[in-house]
C-alpha atoms as one frame of an Amber mdcrd trajectory, in Angstrom:
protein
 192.682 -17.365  99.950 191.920 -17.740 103.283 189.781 -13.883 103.509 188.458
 -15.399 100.271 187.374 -18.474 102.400 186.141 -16.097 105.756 184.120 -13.678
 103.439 182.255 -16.917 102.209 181.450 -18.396 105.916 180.329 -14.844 107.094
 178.258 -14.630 104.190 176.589 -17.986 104.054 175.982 -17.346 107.851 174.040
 -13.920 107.224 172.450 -15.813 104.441 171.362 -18.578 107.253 170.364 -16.064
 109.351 167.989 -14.012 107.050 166.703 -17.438 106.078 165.910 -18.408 109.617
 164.021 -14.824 109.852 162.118 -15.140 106.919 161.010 -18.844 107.837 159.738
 -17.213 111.320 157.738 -14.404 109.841 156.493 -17.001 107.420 155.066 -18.841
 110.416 153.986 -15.681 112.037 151.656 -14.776 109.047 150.356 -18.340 108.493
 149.830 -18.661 112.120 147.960 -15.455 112.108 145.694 -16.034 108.971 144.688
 -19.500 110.399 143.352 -17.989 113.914 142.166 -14.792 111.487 140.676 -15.194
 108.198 141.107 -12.790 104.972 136.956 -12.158 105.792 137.729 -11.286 109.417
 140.355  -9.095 108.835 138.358  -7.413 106.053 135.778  -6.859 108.355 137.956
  -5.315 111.069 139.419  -3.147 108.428 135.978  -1.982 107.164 135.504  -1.669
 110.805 138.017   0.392 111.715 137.772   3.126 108.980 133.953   3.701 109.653
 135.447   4.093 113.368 137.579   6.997 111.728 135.169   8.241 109.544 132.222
   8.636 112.481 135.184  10.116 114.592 136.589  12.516 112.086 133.152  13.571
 111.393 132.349  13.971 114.940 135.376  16.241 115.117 134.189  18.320 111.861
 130.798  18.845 113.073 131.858  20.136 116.773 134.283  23.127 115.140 131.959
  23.737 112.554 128.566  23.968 114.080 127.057  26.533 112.207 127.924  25.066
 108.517 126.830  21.647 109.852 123.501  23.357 111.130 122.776  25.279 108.145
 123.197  22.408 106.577 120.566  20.648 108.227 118.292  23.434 108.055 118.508
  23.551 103.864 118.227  19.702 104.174 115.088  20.172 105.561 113.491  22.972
 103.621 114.512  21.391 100.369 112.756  17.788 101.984 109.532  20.216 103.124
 109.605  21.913  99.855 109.302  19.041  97.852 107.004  17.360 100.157 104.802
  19.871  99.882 105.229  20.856  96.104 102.110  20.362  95.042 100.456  22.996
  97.228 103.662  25.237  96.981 102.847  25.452  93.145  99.589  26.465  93.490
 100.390  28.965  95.967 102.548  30.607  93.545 100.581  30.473  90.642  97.573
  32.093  92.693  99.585  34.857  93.433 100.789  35.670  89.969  97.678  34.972
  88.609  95.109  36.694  91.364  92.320  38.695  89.974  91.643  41.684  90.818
  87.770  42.748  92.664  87.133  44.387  88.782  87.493  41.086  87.395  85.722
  39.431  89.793  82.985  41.328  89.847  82.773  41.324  85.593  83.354  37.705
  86.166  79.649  37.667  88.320  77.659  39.916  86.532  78.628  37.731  82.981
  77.409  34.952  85.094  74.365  36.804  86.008  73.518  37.932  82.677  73.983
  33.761  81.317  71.695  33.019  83.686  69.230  35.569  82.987  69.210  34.476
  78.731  69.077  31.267  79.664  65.120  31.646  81.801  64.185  34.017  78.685
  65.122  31.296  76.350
């Protein structure tokens, strides 16, 4: 009876003693979150990782610097190219659809020969 008796003091003074530790950390945390808020630390958090992200990119972009600049290069064709889409149509078209000094020159003389009916008439 008596081991019986010691089991139960040791164990209600472990109990005590997690107790006691729980109540501190308790009054750690609420301590804490009154000089801290939940918006504070959610803006140190959101903080922190773009710290990380602008670091680990940092580090991507200094071993890879020929990706990263071919990168930028397409970037700014693509942003030229559709700047300038207009004109880059056009261009195109022209050249598929040039005509040739024969055409051209049947072109004039059907010109000519309206304008010619046209003082007869």
């Amino acid at each position: 009876m008596a081991d019986i008796e010691q089991q139960l003091h040791e164990d209600r003074a472990l109990r005590n003693a997690a107790k006691r530790l729980v109540k501190a950390d308790l009054g750690f945390v609420k301590g804490d979150m009154a000089e801290k808020g939940i918006g504070g630390r959610i803006a140190g958090r959101a903080k922190d990782g773009a710290a990380d992200i602008a670091e680990n990119t940092a580090d991507y972009a200094g071993e890879h610097r020929l990706q990263v600049g071919t990168g930028f290069f397409i970037a700014a064709a693509a942003f030229a190219g559709w700047i300038f889409r207009d004109r880059l149509a056009d261009a195109v078209y022209n050249l598929f659809h040039e005509k040739g000094p024969l055409e051209e020159a049947a072109e004039k003389a059907e010109q000519l020969a309206e304008d010619a009916r046209s003082l007869f008439e």
